[in-house]
mmCIF file of the N, C-alpha and C atoms, coordinates in Angstrom:
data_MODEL
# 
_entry.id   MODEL 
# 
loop_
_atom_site.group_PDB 
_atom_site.id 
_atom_site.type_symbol 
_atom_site.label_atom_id 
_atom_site.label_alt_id 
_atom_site.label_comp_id 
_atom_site.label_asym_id 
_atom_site.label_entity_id 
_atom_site.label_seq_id 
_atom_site.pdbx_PDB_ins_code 
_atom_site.Cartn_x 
_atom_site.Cartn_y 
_atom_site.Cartn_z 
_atom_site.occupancy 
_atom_site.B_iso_or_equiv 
_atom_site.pdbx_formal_charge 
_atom_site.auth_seq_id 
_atom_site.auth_comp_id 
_atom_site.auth_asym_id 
_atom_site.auth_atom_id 
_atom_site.pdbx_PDB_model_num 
ATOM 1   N N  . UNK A 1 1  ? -16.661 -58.450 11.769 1.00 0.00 ? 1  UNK A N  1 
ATOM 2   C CA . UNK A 1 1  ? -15.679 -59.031 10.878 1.00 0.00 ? 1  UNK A CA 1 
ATOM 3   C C  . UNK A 1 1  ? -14.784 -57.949 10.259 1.00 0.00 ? 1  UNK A C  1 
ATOM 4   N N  . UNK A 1 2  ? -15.508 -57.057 9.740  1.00 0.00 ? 2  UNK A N  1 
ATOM 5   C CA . UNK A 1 2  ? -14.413 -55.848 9.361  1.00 0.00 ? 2  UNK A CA 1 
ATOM 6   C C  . UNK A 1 2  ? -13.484 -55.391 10.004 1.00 0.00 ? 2  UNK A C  1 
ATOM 7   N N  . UNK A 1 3  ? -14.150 -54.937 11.433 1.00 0.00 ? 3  UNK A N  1 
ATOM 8   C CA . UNK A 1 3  ? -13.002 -54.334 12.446 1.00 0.00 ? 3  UNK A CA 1 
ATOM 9   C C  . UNK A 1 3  ? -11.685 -55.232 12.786 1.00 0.00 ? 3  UNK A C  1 
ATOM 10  N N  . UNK A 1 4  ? -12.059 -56.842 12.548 1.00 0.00 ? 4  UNK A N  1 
ATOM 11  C CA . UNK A 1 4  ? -10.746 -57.499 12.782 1.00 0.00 ? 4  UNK A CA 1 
ATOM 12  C C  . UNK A 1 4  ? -10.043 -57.307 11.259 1.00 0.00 ? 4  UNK A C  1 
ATOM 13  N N  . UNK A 1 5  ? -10.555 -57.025 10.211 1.00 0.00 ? 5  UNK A N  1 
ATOM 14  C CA . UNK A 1 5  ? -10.001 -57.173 9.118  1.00 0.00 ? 5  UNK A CA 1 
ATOM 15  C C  . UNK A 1 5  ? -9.172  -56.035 8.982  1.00 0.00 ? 5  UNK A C  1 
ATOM 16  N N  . UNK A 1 6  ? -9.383  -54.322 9.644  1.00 0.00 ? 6  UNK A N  1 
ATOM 17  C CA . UNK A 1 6  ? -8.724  -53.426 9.662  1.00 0.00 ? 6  UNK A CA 1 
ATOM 18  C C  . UNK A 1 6  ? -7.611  -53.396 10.597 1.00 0.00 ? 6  UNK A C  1 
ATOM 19  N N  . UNK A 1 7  ? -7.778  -54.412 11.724 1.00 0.00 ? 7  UNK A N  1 
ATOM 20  C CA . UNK A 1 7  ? -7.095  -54.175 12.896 1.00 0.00 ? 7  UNK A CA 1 
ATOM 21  C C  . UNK A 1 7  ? -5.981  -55.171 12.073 1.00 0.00 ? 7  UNK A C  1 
ATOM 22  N N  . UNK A 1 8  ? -6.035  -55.815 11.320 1.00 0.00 ? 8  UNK A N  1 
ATOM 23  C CA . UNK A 1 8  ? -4.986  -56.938 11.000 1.00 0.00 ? 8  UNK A CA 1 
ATOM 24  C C  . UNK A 1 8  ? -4.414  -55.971 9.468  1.00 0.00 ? 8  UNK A C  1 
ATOM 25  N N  . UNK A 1 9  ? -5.244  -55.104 9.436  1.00 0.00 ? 9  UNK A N  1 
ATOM 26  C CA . UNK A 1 9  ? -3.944  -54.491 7.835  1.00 0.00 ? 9  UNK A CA 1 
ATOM 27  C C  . UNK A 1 9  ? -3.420  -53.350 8.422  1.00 0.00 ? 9  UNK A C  1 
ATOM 28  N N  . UNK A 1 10 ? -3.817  -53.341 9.451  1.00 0.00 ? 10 UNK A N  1 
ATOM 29  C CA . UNK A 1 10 ? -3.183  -51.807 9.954  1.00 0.00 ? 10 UNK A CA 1 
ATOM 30  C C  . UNK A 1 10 ? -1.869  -52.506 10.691 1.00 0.00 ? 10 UNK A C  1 
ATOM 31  N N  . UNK A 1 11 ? -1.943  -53.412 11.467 1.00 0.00 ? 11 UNK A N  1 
ATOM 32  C CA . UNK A 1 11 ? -0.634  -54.161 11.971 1.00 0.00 ? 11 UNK A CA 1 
ATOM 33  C C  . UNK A 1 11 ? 0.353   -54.548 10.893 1.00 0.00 ? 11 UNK A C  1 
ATOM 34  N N  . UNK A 1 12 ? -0.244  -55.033 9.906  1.00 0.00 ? 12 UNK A N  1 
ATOM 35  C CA . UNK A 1 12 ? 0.630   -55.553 8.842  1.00 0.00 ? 12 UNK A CA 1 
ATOM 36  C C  . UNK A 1 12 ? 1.600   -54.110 8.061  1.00 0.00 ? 12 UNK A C  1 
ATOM 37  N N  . UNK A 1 13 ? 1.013   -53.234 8.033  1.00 0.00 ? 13 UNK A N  1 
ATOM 38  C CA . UNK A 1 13 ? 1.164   -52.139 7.179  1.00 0.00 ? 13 UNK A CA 1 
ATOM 39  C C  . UNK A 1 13 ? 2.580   -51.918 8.059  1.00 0.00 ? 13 UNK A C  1 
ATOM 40  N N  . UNK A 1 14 ? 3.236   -51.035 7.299  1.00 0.00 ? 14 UNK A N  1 
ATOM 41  C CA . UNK A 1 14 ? 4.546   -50.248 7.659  1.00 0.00 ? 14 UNK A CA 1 
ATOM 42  C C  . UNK A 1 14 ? 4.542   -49.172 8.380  1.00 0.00 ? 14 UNK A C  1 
ATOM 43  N N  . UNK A 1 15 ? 5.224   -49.476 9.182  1.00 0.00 ? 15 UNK A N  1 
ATOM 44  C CA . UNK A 1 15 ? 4.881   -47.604 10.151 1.00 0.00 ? 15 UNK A CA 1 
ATOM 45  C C  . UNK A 1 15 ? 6.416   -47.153 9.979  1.00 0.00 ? 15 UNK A C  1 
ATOM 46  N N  . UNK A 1 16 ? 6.416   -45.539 9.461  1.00 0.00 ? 16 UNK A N  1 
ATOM 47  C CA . UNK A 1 16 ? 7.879   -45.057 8.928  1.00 0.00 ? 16 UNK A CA 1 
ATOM 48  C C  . UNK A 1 16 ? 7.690   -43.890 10.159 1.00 0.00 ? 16 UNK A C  1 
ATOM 49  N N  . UNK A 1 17 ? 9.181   -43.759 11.351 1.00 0.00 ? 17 UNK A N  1 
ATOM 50  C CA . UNK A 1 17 ? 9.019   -42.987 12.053 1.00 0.00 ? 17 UNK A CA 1 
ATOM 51  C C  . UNK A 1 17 ? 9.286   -41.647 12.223 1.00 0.00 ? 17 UNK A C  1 
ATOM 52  N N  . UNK A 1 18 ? 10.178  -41.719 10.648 1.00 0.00 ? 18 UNK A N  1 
ATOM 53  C CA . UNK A 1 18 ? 10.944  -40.413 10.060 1.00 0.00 ? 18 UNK A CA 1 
ATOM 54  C C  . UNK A 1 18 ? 10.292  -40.204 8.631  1.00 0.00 ? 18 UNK A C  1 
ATOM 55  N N  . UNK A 1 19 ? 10.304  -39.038 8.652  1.00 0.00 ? 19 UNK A N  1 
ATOM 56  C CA . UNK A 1 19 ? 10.084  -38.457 7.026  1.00 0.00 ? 19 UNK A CA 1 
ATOM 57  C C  . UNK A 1 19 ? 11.417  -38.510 6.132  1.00 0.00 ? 19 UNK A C  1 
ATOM 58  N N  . UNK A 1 20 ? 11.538  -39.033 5.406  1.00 0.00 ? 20 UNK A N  1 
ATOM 59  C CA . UNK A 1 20 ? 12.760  -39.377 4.715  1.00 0.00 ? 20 UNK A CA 1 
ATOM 60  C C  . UNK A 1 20 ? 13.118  -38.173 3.613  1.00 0.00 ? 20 UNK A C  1 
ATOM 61  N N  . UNK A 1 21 ? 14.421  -37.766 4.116  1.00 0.00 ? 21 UNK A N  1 
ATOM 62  C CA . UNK A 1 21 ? 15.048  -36.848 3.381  1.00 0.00 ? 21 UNK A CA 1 
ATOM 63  C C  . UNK A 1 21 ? 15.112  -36.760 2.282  1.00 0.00 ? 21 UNK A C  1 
ATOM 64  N N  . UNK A 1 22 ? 14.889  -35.445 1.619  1.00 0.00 ? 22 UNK A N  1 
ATOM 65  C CA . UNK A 1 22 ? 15.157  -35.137 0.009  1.00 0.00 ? 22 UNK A CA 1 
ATOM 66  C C  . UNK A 1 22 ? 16.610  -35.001 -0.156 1.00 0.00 ? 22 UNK A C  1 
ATOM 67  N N  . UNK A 1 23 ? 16.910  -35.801 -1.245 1.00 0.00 ? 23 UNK A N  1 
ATOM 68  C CA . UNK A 1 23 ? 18.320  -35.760 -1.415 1.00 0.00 ? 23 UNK A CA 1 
ATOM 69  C C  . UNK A 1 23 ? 18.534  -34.187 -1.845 1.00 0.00 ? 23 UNK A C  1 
ATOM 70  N N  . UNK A 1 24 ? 17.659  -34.028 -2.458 1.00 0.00 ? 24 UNK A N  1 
ATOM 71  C CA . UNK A 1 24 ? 18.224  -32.350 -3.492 1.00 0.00 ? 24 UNK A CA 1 
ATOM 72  C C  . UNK A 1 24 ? 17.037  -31.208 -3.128 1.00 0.00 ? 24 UNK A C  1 
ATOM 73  N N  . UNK A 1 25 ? 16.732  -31.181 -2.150 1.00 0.00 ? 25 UNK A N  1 
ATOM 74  C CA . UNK A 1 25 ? 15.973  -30.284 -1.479 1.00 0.00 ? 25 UNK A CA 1 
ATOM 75  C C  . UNK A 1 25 ? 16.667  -29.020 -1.544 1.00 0.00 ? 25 UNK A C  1 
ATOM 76  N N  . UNK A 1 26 ? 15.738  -28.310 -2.149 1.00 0.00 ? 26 UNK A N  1 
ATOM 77  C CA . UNK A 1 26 ? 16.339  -26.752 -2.102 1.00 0.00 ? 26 UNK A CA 1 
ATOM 78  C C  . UNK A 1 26 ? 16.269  -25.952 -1.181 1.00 0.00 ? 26 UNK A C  1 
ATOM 79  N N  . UNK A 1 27 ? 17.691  -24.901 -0.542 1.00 0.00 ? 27 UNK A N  1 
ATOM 80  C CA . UNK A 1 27 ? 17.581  -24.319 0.478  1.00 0.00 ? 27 UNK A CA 1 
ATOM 81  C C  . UNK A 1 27 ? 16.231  -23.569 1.071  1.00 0.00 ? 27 UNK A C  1 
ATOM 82  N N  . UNK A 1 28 ? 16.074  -23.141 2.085  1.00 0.00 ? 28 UNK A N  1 
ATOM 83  C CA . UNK A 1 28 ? 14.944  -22.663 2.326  1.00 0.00 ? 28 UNK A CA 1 
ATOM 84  C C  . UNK A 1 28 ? 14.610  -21.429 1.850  1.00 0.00 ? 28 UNK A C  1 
ATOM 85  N N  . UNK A 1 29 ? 15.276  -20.450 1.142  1.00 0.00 ? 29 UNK A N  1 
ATOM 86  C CA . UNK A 1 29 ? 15.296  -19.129 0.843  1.00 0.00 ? 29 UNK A CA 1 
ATOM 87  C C  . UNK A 1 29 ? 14.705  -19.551 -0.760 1.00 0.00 ? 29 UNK A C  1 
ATOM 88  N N  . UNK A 1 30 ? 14.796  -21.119 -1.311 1.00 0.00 ? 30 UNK A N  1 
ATOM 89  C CA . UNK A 1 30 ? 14.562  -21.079 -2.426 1.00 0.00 ? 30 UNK A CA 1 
ATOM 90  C C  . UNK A 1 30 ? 12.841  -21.650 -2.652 1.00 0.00 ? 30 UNK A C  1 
ATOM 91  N N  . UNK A 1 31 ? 12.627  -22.342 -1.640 1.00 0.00 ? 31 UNK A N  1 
ATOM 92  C CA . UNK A 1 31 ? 11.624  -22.822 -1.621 1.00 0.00 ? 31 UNK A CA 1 
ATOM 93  C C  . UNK A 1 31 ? 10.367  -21.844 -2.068 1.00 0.00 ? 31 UNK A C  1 
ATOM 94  N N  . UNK A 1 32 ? 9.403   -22.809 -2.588 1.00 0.00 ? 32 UNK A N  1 
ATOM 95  C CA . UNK A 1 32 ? 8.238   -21.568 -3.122 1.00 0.00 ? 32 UNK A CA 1 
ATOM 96  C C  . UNK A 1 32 ? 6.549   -22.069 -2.173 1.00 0.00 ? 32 UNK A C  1 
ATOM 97  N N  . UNK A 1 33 ? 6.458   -20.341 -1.613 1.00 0.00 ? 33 UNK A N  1 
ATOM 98  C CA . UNK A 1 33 ? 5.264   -20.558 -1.333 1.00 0.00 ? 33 UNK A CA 1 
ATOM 99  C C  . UNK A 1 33 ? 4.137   -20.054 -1.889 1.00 0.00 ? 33 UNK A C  1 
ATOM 100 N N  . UNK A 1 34 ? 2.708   -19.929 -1.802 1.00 0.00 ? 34 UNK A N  1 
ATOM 101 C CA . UNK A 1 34 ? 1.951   -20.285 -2.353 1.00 0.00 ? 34 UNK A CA 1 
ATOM 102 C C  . UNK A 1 34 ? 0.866   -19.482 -1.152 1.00 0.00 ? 34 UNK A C  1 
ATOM 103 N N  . UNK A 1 35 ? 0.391   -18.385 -1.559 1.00 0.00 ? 35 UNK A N  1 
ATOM 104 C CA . UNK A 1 35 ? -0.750  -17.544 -0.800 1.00 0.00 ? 35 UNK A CA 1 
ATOM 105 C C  . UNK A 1 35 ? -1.722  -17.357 -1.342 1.00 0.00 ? 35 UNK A C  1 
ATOM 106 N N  . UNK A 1 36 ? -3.134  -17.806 -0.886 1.00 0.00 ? 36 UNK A N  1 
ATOM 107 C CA . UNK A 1 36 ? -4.100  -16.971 -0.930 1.00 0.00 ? 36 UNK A CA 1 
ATOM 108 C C  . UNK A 1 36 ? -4.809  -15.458 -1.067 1.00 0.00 ? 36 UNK A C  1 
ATOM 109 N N  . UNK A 1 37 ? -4.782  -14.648 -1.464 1.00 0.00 ? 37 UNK A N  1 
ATOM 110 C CA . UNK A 1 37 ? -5.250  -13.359 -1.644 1.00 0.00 ? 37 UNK A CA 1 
ATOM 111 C C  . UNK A 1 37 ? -6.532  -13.026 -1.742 1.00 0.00 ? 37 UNK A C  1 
ATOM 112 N N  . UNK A 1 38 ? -7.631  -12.389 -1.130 1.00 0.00 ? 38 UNK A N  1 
ATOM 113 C CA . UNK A 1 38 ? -8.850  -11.733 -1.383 1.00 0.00 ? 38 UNK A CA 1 
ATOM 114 C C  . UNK A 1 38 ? -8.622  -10.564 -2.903 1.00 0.00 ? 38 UNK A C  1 
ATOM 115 N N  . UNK A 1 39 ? -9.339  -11.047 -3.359 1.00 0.00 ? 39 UNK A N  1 
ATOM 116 C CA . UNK A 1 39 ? -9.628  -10.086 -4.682 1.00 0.00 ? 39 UNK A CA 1 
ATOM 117 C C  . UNK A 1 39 ? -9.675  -8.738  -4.299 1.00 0.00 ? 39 UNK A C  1 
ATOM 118 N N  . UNK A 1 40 ? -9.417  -7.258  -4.495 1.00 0.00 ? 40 UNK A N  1 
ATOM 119 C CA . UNK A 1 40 ? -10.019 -6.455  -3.898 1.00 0.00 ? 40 UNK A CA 1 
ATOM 120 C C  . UNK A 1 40 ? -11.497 -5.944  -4.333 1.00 0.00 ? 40 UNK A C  1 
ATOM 121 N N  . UNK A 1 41 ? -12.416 -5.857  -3.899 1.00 0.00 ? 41 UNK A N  1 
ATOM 122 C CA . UNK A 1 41 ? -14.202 -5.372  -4.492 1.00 0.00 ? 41 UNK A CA 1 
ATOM 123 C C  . UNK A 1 41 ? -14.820 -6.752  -4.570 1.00 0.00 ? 41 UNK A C  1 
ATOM 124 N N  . UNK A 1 42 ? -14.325 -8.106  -4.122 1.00 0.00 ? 42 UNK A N  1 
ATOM 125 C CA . UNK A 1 42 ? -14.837 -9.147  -3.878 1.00 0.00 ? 42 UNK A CA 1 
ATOM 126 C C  . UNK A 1 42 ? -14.892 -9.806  -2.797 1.00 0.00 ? 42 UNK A C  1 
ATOM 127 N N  . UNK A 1 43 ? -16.124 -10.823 -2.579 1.00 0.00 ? 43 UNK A N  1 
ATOM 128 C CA . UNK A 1 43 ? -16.475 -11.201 -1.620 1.00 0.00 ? 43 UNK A CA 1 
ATOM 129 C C  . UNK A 1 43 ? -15.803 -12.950 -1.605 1.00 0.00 ? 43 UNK A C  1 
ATOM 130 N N  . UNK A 1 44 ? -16.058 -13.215 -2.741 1.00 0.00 ? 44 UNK A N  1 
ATOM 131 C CA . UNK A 1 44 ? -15.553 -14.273 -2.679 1.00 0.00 ? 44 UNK A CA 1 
ATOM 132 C C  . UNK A 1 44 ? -14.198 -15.089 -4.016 1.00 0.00 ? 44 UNK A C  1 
ATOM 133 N N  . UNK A 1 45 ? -14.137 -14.440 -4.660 1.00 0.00 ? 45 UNK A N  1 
ATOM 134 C CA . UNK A 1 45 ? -13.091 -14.538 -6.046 1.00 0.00 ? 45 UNK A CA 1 
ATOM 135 C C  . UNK A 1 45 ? -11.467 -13.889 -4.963 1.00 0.00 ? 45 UNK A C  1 
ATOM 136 N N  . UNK A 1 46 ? -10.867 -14.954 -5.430 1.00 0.00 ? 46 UNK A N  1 
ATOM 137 C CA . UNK A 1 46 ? -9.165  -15.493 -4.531 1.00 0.00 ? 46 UNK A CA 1 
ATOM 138 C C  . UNK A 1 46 ? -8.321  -15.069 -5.703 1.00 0.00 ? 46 UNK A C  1 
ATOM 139 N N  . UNK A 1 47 ? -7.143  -14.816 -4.979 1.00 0.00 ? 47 UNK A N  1 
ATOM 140 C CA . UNK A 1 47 ? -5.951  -14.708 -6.204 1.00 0.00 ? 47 UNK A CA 1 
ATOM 141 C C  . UNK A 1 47 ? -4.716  -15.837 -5.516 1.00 0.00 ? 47 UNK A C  1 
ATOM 142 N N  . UNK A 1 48 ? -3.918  -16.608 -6.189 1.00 0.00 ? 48 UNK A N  1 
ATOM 143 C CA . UNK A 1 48 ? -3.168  -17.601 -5.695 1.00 0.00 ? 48 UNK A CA 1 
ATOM 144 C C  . UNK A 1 48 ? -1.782  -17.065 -6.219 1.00 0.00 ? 48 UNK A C  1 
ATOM 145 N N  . UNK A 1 49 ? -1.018  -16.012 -5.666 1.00 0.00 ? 49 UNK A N  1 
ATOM 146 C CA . UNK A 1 49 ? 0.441   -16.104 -5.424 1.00 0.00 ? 49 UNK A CA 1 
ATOM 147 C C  . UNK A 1 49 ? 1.773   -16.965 -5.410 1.00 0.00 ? 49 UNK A C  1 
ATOM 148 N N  . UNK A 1 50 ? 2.689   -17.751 -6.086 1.00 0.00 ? 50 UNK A N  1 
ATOM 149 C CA . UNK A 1 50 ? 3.267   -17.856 -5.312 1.00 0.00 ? 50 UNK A CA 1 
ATOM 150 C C  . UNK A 1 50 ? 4.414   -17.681 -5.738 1.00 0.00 ? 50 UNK A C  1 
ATOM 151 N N  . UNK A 1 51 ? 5.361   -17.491 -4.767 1.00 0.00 ? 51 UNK A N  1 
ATOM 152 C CA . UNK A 1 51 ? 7.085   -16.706 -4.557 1.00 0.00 ? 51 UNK A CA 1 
ATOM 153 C C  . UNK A 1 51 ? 7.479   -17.702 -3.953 1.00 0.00 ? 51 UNK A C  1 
ATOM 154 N N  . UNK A 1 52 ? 8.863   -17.319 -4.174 1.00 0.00 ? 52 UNK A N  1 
ATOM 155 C CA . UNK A 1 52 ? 9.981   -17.887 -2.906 1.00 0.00 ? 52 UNK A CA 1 
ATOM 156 C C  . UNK A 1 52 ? 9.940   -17.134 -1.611 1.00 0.00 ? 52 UNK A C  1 
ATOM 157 N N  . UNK A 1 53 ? 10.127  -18.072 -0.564 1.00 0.00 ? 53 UNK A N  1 
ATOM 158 C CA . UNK A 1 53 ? 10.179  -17.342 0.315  1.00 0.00 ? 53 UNK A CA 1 
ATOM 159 C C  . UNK A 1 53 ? 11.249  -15.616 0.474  1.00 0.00 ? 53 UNK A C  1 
ATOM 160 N N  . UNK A 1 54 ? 12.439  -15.678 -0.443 1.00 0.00 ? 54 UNK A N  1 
ATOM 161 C CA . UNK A 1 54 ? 13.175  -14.741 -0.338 1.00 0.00 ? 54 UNK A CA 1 
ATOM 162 C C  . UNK A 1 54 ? 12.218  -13.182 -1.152 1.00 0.00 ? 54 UNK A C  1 
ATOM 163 N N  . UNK A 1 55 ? 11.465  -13.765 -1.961 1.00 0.00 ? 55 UNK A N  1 
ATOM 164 C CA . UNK A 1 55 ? 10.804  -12.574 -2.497 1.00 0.00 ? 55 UNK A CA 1 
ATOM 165 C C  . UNK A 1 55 ? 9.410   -12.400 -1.330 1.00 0.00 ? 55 UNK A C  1 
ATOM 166 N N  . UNK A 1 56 ? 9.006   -13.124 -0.713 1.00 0.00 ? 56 UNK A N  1 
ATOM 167 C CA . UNK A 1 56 ? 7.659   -13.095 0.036  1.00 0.00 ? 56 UNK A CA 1 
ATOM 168 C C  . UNK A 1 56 ? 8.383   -11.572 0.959  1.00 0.00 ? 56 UNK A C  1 
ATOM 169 N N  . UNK A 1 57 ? 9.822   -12.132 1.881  1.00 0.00 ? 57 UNK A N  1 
ATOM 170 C CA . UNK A 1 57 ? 10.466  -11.332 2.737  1.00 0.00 ? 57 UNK A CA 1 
ATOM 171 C C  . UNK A 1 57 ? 10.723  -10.285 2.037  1.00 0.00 ? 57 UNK A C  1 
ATOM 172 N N  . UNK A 1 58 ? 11.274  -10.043 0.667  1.00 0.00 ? 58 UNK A N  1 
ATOM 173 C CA . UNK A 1 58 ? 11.432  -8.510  0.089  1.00 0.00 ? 58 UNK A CA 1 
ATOM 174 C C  . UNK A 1 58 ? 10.020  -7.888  0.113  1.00 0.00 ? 58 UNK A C  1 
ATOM 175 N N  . UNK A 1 59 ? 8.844   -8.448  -0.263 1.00 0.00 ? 59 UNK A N  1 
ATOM 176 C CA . UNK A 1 59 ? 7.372   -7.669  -0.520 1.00 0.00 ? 59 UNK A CA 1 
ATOM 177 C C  . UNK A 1 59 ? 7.244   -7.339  1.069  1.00 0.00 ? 59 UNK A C  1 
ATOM 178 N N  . UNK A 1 60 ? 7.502   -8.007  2.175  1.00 0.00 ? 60 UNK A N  1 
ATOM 179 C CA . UNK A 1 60 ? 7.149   -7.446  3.613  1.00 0.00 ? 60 UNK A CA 1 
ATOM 180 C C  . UNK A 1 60 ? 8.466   -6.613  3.599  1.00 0.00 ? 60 UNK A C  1 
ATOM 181 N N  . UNK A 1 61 ? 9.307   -6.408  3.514  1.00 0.00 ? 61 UNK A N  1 
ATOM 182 C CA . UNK A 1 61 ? 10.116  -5.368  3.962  1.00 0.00 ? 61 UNK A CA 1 
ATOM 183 C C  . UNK A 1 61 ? 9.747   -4.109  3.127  1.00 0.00 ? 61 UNK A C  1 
ATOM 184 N N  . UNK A 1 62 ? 9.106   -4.406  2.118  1.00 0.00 ? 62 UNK A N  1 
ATOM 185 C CA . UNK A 1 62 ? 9.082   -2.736  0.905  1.00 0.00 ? 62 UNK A CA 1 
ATOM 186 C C  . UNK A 1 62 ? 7.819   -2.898  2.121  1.00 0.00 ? 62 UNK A C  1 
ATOM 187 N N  . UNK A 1 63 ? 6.806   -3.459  1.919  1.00 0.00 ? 63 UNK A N  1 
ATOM 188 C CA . UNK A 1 63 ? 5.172   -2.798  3.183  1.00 0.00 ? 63 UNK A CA 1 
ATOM 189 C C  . UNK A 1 63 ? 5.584   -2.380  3.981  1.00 0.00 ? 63 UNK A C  1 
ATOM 190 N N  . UNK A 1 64 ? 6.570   -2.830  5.066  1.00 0.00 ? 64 UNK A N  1 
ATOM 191 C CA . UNK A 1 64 ? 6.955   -2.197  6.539  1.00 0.00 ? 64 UNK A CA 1 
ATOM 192 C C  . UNK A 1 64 ? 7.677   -0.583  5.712  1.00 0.00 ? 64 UNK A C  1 
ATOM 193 N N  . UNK A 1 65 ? 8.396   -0.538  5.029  1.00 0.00 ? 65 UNK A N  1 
ATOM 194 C CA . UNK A 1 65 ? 9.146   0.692   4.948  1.00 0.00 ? 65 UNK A CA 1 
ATOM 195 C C  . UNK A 1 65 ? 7.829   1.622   4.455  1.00 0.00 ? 65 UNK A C  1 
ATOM 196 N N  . UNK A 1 66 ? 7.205   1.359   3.640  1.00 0.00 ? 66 UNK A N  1 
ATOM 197 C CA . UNK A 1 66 ? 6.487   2.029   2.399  1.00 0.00 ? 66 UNK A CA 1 
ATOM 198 C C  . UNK A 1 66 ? 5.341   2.546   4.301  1.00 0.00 ? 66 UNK A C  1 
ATOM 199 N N  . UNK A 1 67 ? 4.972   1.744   5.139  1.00 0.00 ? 67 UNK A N  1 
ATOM 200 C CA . UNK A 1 67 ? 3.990   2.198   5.580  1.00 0.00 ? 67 UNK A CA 1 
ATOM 201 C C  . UNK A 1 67 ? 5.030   3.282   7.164  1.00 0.00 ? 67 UNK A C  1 
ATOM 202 N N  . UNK A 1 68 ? 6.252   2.904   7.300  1.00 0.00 ? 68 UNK A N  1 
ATOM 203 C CA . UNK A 1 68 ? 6.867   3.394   8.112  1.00 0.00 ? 68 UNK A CA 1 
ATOM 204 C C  . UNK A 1 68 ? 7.311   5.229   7.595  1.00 0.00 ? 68 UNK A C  1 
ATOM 205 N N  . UNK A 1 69 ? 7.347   4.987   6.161  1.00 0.00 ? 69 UNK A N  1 
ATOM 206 C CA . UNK A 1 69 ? 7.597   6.538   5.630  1.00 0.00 ? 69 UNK A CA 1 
ATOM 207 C C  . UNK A 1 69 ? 5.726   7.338   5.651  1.00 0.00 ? 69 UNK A C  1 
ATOM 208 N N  . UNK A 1 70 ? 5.162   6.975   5.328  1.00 0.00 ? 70 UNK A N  1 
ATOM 209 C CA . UNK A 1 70 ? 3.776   7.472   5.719  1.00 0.00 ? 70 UNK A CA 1 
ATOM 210 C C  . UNK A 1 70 ? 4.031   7.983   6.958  1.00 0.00 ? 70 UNK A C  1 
ATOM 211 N N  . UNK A 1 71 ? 3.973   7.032   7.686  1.00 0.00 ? 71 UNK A N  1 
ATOM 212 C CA . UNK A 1 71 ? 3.923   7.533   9.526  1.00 0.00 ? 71 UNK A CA 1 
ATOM 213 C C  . UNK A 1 71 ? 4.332   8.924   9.962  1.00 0.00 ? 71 UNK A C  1 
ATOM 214 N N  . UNK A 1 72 ? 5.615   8.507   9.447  1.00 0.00 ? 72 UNK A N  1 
ATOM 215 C CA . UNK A 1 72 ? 6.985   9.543   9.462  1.00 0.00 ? 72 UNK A CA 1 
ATOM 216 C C  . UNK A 1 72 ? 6.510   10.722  8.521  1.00 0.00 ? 72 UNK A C  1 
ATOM 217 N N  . UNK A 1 73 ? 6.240   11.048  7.486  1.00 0.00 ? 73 UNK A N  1 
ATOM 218 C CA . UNK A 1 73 ? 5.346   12.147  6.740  1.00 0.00 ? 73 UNK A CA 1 
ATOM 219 C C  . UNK A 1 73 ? 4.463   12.827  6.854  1.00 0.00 ? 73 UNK A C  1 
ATOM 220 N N  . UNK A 1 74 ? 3.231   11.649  7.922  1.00 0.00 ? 74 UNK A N  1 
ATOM 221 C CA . UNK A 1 74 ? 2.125   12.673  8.618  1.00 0.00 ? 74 UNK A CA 1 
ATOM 222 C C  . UNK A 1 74 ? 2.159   12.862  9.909  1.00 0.00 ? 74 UNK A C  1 
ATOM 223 N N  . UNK A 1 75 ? 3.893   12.535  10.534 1.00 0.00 ? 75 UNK A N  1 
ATOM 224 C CA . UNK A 1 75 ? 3.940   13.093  11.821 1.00 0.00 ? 75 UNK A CA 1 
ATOM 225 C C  . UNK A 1 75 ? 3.891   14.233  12.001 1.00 0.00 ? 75 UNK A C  1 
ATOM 226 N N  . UNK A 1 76 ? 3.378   14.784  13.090 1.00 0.00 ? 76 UNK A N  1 
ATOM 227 C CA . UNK A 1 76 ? 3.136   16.547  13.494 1.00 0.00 ? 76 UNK A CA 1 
ATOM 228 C C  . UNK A 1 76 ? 2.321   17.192  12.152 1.00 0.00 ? 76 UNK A C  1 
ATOM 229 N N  . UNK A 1 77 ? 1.359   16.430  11.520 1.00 0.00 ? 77 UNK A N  1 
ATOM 230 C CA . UNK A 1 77 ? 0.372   17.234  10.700 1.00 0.00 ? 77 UNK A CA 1 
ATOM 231 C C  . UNK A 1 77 ? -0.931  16.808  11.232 1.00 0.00 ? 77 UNK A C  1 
ATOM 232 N N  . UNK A 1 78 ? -2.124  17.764  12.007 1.00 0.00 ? 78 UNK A N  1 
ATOM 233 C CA . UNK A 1 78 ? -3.201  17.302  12.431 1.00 0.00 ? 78 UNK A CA 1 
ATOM 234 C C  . UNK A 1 78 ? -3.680  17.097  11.174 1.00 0.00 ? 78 UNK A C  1 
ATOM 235 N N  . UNK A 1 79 ? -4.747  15.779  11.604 1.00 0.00 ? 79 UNK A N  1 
ATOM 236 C CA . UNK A 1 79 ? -5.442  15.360  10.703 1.00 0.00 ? 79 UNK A CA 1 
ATOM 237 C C  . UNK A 1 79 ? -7.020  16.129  10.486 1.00 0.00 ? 79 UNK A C  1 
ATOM 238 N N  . UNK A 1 80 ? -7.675  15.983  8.794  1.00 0.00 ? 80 UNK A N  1 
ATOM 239 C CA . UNK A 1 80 ? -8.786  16.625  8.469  1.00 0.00 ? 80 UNK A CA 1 
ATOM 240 C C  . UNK A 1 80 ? -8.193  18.127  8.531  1.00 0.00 ? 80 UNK A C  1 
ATOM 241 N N  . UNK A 1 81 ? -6.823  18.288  8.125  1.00 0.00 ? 81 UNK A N  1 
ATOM 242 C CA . UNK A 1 81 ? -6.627  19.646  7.572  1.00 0.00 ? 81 UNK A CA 1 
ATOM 243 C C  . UNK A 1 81 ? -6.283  19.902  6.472  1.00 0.00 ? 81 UNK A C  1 
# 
């Protein structure tokens, strides 16, 4: 009896084939996301971030440079000297 009772509200129900647009949706550079972080010296304690995507892209461009000048600094120095 149930299964006809689901099979008949699920027919009845509305099926929407589009996600319906935000009228005032903010560009994508404005949008905010929302990261997870490992604590550092923890195993299990999280830190929850979140930016706009335009600041997420500034924090990866300072890491890529910040770790690209390292590179470049201990090129041609053997290491453990």
């Amino acid at each position: 009896m149930s299964f006809y009772l689901t099979v008949a509200i699920l027919a009845l129900a509305p099926v929407q084939t589009t996600a319906p647009a935000a009228p005032n949706a903010p560009p994508a550079a404005d949008r905010r996301i929302c990261k997870r972080t490992a604590e550092t010296g923890s195993l299990v304690k999280r830190r929850k971030e979140c930016r706009t995507k335009a600041e997420w892209d500034l924090i990866a461009s300072a890491a890529r440079e910040n770790g690209q000048d390292m590179v470049d600094r201990n090129s041609g120095r053997p290491s453990g000297m």
